[in-house]
C-alpha positions in Angstrom: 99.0 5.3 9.5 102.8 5.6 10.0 103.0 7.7 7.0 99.6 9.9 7.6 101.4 11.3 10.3 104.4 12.0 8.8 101.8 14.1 6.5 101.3 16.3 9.0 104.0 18.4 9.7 104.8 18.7 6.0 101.5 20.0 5.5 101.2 22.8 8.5 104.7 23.4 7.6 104.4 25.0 4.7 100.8 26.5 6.0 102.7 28.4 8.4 105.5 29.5 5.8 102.8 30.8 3.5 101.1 32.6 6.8 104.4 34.5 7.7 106.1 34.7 4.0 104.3 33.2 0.9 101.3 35.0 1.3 102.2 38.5 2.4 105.7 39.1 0.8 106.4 38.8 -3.0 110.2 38.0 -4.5 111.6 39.9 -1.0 108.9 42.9 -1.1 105.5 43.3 0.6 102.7 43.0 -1.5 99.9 45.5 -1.3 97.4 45.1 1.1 95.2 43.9 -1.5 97.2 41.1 -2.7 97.8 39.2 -0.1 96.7 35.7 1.6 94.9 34.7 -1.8 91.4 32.9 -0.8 91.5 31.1 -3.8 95.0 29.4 -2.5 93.4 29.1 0.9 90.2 27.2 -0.2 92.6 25.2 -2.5 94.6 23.7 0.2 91.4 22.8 2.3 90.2 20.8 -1.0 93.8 18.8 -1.0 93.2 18.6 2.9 89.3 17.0 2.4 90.8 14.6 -0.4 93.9 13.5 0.8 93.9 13.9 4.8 90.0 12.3 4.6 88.7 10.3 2.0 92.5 9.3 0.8 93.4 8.5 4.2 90.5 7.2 6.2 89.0 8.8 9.5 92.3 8.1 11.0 94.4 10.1 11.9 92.6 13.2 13.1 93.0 15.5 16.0 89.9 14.4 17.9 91.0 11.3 17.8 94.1 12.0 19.4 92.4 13.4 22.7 89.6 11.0 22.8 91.7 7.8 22.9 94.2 9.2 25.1 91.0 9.5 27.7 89.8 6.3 27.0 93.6 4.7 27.5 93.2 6.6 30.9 90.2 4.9 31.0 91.0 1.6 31.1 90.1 0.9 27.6 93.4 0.1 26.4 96.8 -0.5 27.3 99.3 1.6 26.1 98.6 5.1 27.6 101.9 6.2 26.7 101.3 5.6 23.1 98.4 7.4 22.8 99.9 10.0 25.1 102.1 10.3 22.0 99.6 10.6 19.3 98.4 13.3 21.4 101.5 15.2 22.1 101.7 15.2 18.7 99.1 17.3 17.7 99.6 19.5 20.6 102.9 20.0 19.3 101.7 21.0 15.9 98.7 23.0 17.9 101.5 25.2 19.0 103.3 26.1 15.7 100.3 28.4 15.2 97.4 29.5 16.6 94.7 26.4 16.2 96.7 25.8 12.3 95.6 21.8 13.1 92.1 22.9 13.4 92.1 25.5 11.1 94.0 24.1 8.0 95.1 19.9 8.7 91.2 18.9 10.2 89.7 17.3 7.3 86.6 17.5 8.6 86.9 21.4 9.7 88.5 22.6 6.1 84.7 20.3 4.7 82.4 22.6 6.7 84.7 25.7 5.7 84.7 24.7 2.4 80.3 25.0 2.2 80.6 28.1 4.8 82.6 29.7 1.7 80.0 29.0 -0.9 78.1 32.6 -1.8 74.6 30.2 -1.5 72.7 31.4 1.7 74.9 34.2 1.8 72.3 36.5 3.3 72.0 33.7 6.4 75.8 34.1 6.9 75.7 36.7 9.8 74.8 34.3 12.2 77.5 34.3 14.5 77.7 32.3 18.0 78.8 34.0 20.7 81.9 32.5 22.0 80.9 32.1 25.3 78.0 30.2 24.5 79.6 27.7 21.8 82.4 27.2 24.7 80.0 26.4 27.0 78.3 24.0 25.0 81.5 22.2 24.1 82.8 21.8 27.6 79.7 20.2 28.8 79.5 18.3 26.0 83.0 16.9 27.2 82.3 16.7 30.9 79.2 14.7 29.6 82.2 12.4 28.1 84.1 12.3 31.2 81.4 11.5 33.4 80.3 8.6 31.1 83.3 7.0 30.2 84.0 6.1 33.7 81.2 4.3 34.3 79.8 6.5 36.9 76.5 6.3 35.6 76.9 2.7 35.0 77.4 2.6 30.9 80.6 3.5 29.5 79.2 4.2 26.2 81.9 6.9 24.4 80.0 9.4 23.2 82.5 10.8 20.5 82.0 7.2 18.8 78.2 7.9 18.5 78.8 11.5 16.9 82.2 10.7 15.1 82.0 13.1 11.7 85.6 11.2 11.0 83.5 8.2 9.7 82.5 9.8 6.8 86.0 9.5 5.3 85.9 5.7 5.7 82.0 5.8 4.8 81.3 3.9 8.3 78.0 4.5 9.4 77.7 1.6 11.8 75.5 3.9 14.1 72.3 6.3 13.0 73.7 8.9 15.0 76.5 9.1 13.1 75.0 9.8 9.8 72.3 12.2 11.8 76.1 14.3 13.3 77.7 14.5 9.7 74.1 15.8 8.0 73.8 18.0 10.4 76.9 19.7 10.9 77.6 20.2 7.0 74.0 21.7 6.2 75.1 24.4 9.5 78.1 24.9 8.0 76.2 26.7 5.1 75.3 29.4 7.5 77.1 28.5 10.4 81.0 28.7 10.5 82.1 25.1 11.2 79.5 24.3 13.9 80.9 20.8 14.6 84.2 22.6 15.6 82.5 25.4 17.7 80.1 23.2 19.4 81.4 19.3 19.8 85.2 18.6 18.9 86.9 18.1 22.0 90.4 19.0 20.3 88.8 22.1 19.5 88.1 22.8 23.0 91.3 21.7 24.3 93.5 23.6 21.3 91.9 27.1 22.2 93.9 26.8 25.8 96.9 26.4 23.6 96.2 29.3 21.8 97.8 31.7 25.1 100.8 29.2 23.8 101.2 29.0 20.4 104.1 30.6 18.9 102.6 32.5 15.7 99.5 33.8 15.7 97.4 37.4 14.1 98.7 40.2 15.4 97.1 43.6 15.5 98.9 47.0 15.4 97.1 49.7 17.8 99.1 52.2 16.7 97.9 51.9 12.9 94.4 50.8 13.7 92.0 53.0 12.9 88.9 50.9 14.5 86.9 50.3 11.0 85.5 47.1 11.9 87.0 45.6 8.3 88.8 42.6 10.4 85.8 42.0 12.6 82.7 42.1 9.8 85.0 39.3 7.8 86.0 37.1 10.8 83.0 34.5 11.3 83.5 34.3 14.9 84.4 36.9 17.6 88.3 36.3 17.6 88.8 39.6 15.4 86.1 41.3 17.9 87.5 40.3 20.7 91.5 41.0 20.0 90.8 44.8 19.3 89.0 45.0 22.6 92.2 43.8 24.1 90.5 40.4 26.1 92.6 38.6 27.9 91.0 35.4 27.0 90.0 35.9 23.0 87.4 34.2 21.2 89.1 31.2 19.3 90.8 32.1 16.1 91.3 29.4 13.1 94.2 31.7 11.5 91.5 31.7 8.3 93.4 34.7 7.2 90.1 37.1 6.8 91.1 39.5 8.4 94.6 39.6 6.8 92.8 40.3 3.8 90.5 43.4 4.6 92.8 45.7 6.8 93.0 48.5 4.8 95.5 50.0 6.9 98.1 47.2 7.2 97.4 46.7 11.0 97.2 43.3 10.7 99.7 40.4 10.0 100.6 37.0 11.2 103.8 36.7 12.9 105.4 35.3 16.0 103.3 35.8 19.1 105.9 36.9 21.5 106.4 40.0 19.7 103.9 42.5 19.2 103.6 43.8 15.8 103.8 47.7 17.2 107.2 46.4 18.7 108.2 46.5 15.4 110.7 49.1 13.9 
């Protein structure tokens, strides 16, 4: 597991080099608009993440793991809270290189239902998009519901993020029914549905899009060259596009996907560091 770990960092690493660098510049110069962030390189590294970071590795470790056994060492479940405060640390750490890049490249189980999203089958099916505030909504009861349980208020302590654990399907343990019933389910949405486990049940999920405000790199749009097409916002499949040009305080969660990077036909858009603006920008 030791060494899983250390995979990590290498991994997002050179994500976020290709984000700022790799993908948008070419031997020094900036490549044309059309030319950059290749898809076929993104949906390449989310097959390496599917093989090597899940079924190479096991359901361990994983971001949703991290959060849900730090609760349960709170809990009382076991007895090294600072460890598990660690593994969690860890991938809030990594959360803050870029904007949700752990959820959004290193979750084996997020790049799997990104993966079917991308094939063209169902394609016409594809404009369902949940509205943020709903899909938030769901998610945090879904965790108070964990909460409320695991401390034995209602007189079970039953972890409900065991019962629903996608994770298991890279160590093909399907010790419960409700496990197999979560993994069906979320990869046959995630043909029409842009990764509805993520949008609807991970807790890291939830927990990462407060880190977002924090993260150090991130998309960032240029008001000045925007001409309001809508390019960004018809190719990203949630409202994180949407809800940056409308200047929210509080966006809709963005998995740095690079869509939008690759539709500006203005060059509005790019990925850089979050505490300056791209207008800011000579």
């Amino acid at each position: 597991d030791f060494y899983n770990y250390l995979l990590w960092p290498v991994l997002l690493g050179g994500v976020l080099w290709w984000l700022l660098r790799g993908g948008r510049f070419d031997r020094g110069g900036l490549r044309h608009v059309n030319e950059r962030y290749s898809s076929a390189g993104f949906r390449a590294t989310l097959a390496v993440v599917v093989l090597f970071f899940g079924f190479a590795s096991g359901k361990s470790p994983n971001p949703m793991e991290g959060l849900v056994k730090f609760v349960k060492a709170l809990a009382g479940f076991y007895d090294d809270p600072w460890v598990k405060l660690g593994f969690l640390l860890f991938f809030t750490v990594l959360a803050l290189l870029g904007t949700k890049l752990v959820c959004g490249w290193g979750c084996p189980f997020g790049a799997l239902q990104e993966l079917l999203y991308d094939i063209p089958f169902l394609k016409r099916y594809k404009t369902i998009r949940l509205p943020f505030a709903f899909s938030m909504t769901v998610r945090t009861l879904v965790f108070v519901l964990f909460l409320v349980v695991i401390s034995g208020v209602t007189g079970s302590r039953w972890v409900l993020f065991h019962g629903i654990n996608p994770f298991n399907l890279f160590g093909f343990e399907f010790s419960q029914v409700s496990i197999g019933i979560s993994v069906v389910a979320s990869l046959l949405l995630a043909l029409i549905i842009y990764r509805p486990f993520c949008q609807l049940v991970c807790p890291f999920g939830w927990y990462a899009w407060f880190l977002e405000k924090l993260s150090l790199t991130g998309v960032r749009i240029d008001k000045r060259v925007c001409v309001d097409c809508g390019a960004c916002d018809r190719a990203c499949p949630v409202e994180a596009a949407k809800d940056r040009l409308a200047g929210k305080k509080w966006p809709a969660e963005c998995f740095s996907c690079t869509r939008c990077l690759r539709v500006c036909p203005v060059d509005a858009i790019d990925y850089g560091p979050r505490w300056r603006k791209k207008d800011d920008q000579p």
